[in-house]
N, CA, C and O atoms as a DFTB+ gen file, in Angstrom:
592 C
 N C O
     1  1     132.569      94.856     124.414
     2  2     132.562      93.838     125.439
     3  2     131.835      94.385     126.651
     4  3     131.773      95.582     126.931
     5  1     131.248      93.319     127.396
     6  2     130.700      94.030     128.672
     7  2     129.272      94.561     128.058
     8  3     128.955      94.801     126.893
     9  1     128.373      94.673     129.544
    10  2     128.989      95.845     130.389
    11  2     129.074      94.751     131.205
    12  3     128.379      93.740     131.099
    13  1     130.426      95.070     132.496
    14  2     130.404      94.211     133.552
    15  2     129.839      95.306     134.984
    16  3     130.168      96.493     134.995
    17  1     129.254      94.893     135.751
    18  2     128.297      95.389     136.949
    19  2     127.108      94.981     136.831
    20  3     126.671      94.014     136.208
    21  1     126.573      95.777     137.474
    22  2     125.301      96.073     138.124
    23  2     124.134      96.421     136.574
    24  3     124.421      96.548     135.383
    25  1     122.550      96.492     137.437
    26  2     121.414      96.436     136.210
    27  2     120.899      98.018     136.467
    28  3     120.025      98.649     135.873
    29  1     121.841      98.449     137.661
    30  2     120.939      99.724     137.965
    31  2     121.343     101.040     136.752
    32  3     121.959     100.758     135.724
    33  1     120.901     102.429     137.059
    34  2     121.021     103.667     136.323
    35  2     120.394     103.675     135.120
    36  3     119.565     102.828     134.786
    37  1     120.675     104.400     134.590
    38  2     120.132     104.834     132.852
    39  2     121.576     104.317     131.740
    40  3     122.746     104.430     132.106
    41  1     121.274     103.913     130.755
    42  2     122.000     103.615     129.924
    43  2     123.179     104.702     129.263
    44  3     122.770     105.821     128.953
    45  1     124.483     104.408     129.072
    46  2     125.324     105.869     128.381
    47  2     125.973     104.854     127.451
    48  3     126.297     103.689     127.679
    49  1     126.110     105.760     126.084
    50  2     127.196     105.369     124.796
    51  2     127.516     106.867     124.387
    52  3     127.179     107.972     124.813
    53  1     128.418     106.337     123.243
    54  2     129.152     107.553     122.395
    55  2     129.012     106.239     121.176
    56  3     129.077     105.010     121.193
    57  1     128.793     107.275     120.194
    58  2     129.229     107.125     118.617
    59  2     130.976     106.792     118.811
    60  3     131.878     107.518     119.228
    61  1     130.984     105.671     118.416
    62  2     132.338     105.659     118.331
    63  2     133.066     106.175     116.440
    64  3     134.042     106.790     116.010
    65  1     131.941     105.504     115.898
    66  2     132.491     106.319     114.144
    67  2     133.474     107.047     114.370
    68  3     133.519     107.602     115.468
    69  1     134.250     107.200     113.672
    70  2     135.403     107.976     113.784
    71  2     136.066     108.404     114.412
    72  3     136.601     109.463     114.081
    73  1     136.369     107.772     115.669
    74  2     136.797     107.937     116.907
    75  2     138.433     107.148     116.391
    76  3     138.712     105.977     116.133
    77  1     139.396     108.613     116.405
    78  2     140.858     107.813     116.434
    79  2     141.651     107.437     117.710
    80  3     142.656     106.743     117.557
    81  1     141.288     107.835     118.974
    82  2     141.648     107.326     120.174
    83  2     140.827     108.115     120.990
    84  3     140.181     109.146     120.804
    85  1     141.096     107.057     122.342
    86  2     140.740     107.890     123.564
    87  2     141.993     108.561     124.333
    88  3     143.125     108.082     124.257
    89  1     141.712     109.602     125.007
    90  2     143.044     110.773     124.903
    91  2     143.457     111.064     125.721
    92  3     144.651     111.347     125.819
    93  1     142.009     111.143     127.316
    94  2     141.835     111.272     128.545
    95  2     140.917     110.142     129.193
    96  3     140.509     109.276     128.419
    97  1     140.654     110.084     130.155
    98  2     140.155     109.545     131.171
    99  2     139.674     109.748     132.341
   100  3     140.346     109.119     133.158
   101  1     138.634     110.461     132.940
   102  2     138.531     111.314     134.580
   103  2     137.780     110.119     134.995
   104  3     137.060     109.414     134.288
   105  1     138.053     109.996     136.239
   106  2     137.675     109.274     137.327
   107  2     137.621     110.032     138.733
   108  3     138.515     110.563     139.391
   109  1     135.810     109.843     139.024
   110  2     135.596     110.426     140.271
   111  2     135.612     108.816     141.195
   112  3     135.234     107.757     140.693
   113  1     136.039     108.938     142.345
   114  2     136.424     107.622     143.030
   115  2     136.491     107.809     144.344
   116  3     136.907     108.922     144.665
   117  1     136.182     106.991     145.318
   118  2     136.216     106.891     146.995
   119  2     136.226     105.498     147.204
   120  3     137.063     104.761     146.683
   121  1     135.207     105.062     148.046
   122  2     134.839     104.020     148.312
   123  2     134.070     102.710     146.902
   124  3     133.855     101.501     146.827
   125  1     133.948     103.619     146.257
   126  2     133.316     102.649     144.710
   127  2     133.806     104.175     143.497
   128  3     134.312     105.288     143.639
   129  1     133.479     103.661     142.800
   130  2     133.875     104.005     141.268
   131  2     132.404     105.050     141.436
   132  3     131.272     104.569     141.386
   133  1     132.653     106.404     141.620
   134  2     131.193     107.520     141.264
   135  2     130.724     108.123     139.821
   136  3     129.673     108.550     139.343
   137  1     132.110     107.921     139.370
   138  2     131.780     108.367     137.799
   139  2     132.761     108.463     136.974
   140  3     133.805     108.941     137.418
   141  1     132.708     108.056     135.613
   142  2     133.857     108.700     134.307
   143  2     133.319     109.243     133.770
   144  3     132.092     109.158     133.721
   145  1     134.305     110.369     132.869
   146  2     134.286     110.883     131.463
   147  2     135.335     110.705     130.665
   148  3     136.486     110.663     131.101
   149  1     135.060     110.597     129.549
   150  2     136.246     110.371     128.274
   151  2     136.165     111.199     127.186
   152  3     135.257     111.465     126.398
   153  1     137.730     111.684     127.352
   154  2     137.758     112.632     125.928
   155  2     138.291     111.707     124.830
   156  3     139.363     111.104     124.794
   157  1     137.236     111.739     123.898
   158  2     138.013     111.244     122.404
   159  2     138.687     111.981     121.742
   160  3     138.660     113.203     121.883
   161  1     139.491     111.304     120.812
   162  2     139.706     112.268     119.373
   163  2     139.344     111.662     118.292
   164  3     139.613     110.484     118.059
   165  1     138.764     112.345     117.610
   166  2     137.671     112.081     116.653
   167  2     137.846     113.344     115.280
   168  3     137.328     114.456     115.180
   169  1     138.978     112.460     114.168
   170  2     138.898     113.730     113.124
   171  2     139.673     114.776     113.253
   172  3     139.586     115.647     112.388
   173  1     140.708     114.961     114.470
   174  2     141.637     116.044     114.858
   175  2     141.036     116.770     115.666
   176  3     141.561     117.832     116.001
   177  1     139.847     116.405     116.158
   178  2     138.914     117.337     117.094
   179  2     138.402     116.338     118.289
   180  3     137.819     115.259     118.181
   181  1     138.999     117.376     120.003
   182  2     138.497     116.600     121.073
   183  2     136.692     116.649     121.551
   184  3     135.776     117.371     121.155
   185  1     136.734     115.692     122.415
   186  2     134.826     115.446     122.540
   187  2     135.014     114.728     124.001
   188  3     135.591     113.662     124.214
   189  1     134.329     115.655     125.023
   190  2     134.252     114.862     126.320
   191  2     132.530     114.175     126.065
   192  3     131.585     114.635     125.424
   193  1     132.635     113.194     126.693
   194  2     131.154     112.725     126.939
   195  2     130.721     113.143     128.282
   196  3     131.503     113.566     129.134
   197  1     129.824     113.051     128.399
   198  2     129.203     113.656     129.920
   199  2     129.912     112.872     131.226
   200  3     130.833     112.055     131.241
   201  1     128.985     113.540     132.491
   202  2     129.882     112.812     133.558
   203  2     129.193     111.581     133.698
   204  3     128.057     111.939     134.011
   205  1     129.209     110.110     133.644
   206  2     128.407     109.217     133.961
   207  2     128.307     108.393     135.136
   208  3     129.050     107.411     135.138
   209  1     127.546     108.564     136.158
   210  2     127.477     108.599     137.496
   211  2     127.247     110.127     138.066
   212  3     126.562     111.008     137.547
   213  1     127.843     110.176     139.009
   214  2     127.390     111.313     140.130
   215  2     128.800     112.175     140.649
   216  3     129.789     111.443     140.605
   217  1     129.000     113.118     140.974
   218  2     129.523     114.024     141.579
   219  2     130.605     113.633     142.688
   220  3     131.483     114.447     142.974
   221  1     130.542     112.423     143.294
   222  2     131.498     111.756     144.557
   223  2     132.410     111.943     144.873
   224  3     133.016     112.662     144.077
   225  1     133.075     111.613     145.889
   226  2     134.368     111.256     145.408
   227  2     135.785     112.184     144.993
   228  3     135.618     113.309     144.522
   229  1     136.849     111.770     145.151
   230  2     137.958     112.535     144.778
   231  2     138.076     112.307     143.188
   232  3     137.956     111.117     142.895
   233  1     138.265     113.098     142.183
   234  2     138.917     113.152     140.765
   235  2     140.099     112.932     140.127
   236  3     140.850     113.872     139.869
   237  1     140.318     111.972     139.882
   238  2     141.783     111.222     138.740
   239  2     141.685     111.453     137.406
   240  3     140.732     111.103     136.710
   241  1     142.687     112.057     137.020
   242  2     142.211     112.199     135.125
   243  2     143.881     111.540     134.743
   244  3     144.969     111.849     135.229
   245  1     143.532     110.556     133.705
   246  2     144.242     109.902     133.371
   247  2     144.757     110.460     131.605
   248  3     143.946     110.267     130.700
   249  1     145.652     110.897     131.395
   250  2     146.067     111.477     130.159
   251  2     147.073     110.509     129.322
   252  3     148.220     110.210     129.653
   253  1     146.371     110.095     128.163
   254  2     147.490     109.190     127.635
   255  2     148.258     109.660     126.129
   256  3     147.868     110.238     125.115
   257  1     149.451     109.120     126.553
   258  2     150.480     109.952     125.528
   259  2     150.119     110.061     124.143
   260  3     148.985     109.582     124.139
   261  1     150.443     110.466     122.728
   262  2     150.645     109.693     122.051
   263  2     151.086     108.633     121.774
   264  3     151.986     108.156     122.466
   265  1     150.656     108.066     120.851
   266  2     150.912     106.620     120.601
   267  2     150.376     105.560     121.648
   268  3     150.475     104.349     121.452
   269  1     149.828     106.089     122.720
   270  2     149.566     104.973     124.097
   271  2     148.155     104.866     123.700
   272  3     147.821     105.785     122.952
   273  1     147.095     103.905     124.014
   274  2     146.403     103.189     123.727
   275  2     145.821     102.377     125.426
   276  3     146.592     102.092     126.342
   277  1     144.765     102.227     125.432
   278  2     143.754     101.313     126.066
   279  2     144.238      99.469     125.623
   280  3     143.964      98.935     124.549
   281  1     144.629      99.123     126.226
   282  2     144.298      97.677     126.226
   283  2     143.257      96.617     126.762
   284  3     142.666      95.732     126.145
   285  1     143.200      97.049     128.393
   286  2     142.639      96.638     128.917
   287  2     141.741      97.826     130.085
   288  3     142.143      98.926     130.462
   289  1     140.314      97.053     130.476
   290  2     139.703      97.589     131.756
   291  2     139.314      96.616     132.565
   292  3     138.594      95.704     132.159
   293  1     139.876      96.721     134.181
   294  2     139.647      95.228     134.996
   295  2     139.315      96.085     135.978
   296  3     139.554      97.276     136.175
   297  1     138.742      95.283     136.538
   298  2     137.817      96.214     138.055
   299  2     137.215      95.017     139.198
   300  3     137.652      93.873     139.320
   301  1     135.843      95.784     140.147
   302  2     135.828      94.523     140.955
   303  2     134.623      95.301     140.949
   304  3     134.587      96.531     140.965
   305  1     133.290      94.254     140.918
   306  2     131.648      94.924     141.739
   307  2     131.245      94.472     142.505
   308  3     131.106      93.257     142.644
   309  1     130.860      95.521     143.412
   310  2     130.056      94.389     144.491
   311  2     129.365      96.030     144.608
   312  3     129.497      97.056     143.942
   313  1     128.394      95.558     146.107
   314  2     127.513      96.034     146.746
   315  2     128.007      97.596     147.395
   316  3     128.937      97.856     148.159
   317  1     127.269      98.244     146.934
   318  2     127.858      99.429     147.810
   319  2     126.225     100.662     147.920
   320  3     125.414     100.831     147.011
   321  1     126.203     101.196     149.046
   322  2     124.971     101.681     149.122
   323  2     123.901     101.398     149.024
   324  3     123.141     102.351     148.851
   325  1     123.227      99.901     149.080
   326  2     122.477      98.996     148.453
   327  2     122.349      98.992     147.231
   328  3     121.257      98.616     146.805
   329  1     123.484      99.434     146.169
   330  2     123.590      99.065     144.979
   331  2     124.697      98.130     144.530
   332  3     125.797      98.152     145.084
   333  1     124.293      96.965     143.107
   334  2     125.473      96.787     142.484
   335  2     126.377      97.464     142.082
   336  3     125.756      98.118     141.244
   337  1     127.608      97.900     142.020
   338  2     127.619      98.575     141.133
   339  2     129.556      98.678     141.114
   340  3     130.254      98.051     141.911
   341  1     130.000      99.426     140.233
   342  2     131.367      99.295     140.058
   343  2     132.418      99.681     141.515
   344  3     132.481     100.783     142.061
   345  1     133.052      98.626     141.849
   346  2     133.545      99.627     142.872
   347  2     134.947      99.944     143.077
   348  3     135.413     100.711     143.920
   349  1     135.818      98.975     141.842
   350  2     137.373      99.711     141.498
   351  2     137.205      99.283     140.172
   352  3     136.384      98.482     139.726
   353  1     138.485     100.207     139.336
   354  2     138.296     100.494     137.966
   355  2     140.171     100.448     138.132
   356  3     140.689     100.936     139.136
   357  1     140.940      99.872     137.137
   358  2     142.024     100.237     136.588
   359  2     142.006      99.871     135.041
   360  3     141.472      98.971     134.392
   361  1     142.654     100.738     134.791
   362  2     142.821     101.128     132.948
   363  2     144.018     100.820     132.599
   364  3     144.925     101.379     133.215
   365  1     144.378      99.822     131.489
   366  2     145.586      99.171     131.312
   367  2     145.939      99.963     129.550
   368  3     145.266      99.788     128.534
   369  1     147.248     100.858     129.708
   370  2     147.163     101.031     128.462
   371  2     148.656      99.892     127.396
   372  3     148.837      98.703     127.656
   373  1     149.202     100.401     126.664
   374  2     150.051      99.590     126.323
   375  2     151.409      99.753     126.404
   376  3     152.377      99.345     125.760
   377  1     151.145     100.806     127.840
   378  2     152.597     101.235     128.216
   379  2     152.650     101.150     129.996
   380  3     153.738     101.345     130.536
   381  1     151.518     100.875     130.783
   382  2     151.608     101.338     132.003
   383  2     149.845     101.135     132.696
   384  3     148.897     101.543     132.025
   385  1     149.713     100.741     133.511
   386  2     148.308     100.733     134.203
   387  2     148.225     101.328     135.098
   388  3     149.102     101.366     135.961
   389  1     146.851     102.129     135.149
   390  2     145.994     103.452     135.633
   391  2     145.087     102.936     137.335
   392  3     144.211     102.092     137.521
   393  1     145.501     103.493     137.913
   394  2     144.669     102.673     139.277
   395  2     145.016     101.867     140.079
   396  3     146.247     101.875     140.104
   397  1     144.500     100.956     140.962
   398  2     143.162     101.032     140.914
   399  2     142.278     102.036     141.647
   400  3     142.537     102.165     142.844
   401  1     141.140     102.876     141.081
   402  2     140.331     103.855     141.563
   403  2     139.122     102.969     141.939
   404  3     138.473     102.097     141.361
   405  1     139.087     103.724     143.488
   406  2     137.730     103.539     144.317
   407  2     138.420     101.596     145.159
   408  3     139.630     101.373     145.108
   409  1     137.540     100.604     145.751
   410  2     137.891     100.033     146.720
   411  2     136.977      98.821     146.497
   412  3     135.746      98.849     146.460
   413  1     137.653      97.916     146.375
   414  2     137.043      96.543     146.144
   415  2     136.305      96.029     147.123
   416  3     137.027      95.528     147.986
   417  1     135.107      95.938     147.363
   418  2     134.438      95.478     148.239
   419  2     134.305      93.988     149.006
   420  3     134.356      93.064     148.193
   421  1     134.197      93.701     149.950
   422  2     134.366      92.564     150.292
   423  2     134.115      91.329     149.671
   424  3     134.897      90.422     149.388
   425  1     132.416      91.475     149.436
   426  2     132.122      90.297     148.828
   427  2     131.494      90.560     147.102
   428  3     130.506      90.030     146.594
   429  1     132.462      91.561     146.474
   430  2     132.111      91.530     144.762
   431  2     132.854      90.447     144.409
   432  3     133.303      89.529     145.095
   433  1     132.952      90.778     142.749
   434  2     133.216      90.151     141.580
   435  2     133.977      90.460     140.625
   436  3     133.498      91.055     139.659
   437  1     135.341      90.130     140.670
   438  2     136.211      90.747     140.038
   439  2     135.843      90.373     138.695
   440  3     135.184      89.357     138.475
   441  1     136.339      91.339     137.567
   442  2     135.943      91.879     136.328
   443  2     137.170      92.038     135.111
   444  3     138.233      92.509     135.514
   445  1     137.096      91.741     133.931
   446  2     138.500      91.702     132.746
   447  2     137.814      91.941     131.498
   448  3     136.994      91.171     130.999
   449  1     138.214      93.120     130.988
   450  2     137.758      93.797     129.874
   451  2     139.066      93.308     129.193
   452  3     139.981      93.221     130.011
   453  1     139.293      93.084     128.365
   454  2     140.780      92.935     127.583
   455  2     140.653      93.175     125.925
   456  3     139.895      92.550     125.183
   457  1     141.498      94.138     125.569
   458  2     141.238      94.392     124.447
   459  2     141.832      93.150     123.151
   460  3     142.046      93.363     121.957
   461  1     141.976      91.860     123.931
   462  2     142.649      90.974     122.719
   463  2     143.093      91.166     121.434
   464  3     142.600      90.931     120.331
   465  1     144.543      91.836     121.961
   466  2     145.295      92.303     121.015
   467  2     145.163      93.179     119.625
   468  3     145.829      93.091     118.593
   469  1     143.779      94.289     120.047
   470  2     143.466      95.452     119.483
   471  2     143.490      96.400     120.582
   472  3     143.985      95.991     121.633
   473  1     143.109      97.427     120.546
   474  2     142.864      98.372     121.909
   475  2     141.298      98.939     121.677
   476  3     140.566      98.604     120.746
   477  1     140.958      99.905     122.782
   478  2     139.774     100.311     123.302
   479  2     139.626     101.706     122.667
   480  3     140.271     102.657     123.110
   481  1     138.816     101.824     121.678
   482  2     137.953     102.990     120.901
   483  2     136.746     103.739     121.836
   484  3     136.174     104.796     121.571
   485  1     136.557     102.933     122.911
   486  2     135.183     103.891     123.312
   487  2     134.728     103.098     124.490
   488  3     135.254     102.017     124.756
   489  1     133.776     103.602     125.190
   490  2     132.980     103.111     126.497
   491  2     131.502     103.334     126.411
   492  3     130.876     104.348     126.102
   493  1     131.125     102.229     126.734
   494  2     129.111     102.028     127.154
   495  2     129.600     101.782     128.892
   496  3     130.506     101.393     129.628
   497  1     128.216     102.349     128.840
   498  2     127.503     101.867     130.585
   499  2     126.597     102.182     131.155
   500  3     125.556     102.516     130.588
   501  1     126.757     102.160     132.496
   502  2     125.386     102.043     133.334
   503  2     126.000     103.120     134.490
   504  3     127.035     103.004     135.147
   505  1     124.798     104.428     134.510
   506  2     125.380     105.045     135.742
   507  2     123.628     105.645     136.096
   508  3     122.551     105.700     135.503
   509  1     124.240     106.040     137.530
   510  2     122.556     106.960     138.410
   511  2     124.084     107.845     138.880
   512  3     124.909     108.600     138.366
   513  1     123.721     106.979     140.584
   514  2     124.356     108.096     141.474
   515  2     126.102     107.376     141.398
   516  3     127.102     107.866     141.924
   517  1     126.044     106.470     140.814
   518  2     127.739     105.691     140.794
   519  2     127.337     105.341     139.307
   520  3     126.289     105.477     138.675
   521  1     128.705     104.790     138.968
   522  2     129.251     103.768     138.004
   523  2     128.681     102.319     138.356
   524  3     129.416     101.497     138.903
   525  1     127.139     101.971     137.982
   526  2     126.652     100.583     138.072
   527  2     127.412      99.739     136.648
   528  3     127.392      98.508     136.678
   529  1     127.792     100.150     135.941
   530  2     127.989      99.105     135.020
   531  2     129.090      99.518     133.776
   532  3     128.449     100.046     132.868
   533  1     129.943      99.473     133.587
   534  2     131.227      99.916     132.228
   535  2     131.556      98.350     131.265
   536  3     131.947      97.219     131.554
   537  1     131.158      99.040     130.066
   538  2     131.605      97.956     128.638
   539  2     132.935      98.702     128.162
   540  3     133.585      99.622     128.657
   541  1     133.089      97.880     126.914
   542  2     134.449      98.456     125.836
   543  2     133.692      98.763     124.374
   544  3     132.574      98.437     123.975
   545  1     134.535      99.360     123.881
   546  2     134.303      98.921     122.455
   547  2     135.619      99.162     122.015
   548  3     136.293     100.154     122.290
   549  1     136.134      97.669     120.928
   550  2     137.303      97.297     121.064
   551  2     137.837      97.527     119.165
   552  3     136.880      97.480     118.391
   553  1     139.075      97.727     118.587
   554  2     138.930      97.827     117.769
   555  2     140.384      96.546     117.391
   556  3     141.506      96.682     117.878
   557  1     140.027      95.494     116.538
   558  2     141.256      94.744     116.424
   559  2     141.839      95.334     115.222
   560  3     141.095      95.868     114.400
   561  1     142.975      95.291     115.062
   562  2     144.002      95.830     114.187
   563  2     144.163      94.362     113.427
   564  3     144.766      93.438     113.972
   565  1     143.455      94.222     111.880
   566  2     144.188      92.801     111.704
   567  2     145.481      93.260     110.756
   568  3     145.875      94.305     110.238
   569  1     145.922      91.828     110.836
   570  2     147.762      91.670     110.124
   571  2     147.507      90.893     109.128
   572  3     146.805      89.894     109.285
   573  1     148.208      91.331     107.563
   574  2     147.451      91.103     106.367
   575  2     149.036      89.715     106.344
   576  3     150.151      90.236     106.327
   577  1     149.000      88.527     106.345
   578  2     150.028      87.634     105.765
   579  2     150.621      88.248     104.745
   580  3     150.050      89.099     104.063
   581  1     152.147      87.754     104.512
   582  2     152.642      87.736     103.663
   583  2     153.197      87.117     102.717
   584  3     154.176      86.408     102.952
   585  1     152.688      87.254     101.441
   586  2     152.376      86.412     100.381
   587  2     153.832      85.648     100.209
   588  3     154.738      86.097     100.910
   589  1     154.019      84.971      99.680
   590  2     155.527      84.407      99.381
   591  2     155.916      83.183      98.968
   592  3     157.110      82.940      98.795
């Protein structure tokens, strides 16, 4: 889903293939959203992705339990530095919500990632010197009927 923001920065993904959750979460944050990284687990083995955005900002790392899960990502963009770009981020897992990091700007656009009743395997986006732009990638769990 997504990306919701801004058109600015260079493009970021991860291979999600075999990705059995996301594990961590860092958030650099002030006045707008400066950057994430995410550790997966992937295969019994962890994997940070790079920092995406810039250096800013104070650092939040969000650690989720076992069994806890991503549901949702909702945020707000607007203008900051003469850029679009992300400027609060909270992370909804399926026990408790993360944030909100960095400061909703006056005149943005609030934002709803929702994992509709699967959860969140992975993150795309858009970063330079901030967080211009964060997607999902969502995985639904389907429920097989029962025959009868």
């Amino acid at each position: 889903m997504g990306p919701c923001g801004g058109g600015g920065g260079g493009a970021r993904d991860v291979d999600t293939r075999g990705v059995d959750r996301v594990a961590r979460v860092a958030v650099r944050h002030g006045d707008a959203v400066h950057a994430v990284s995410v550790l997966y687990e992937r295969g019994g083995r962890q994997e940070w992705t790079d920092l995406w955005g810039g250096p800013g900002g104070e650092l939040a790392e969000i650690c989720l339990r076992p069994g806890e899960h991503l549901t949702s990502v909702e945020g707000h963009c607007g203008e900051f530095e003469g850029s679009f770009v992300v400027r609060a981020l909270t992370l909804v897992s399926n026990r408790r919500a993360y944030g909100p990091y960095g400061r909703p700007g006056p005149d943005g656009v609030p934002f709803a990632l929702p994992a509709a009743g699967g959860r969140i395997l992975g993150f795309h986006a858009r970063s330079g010197r901030h967080l211009d732009a964060i997607g999902t990638y969502v995985k639904v769990e389907r429920q097989e009927r029962e025959q009868g």
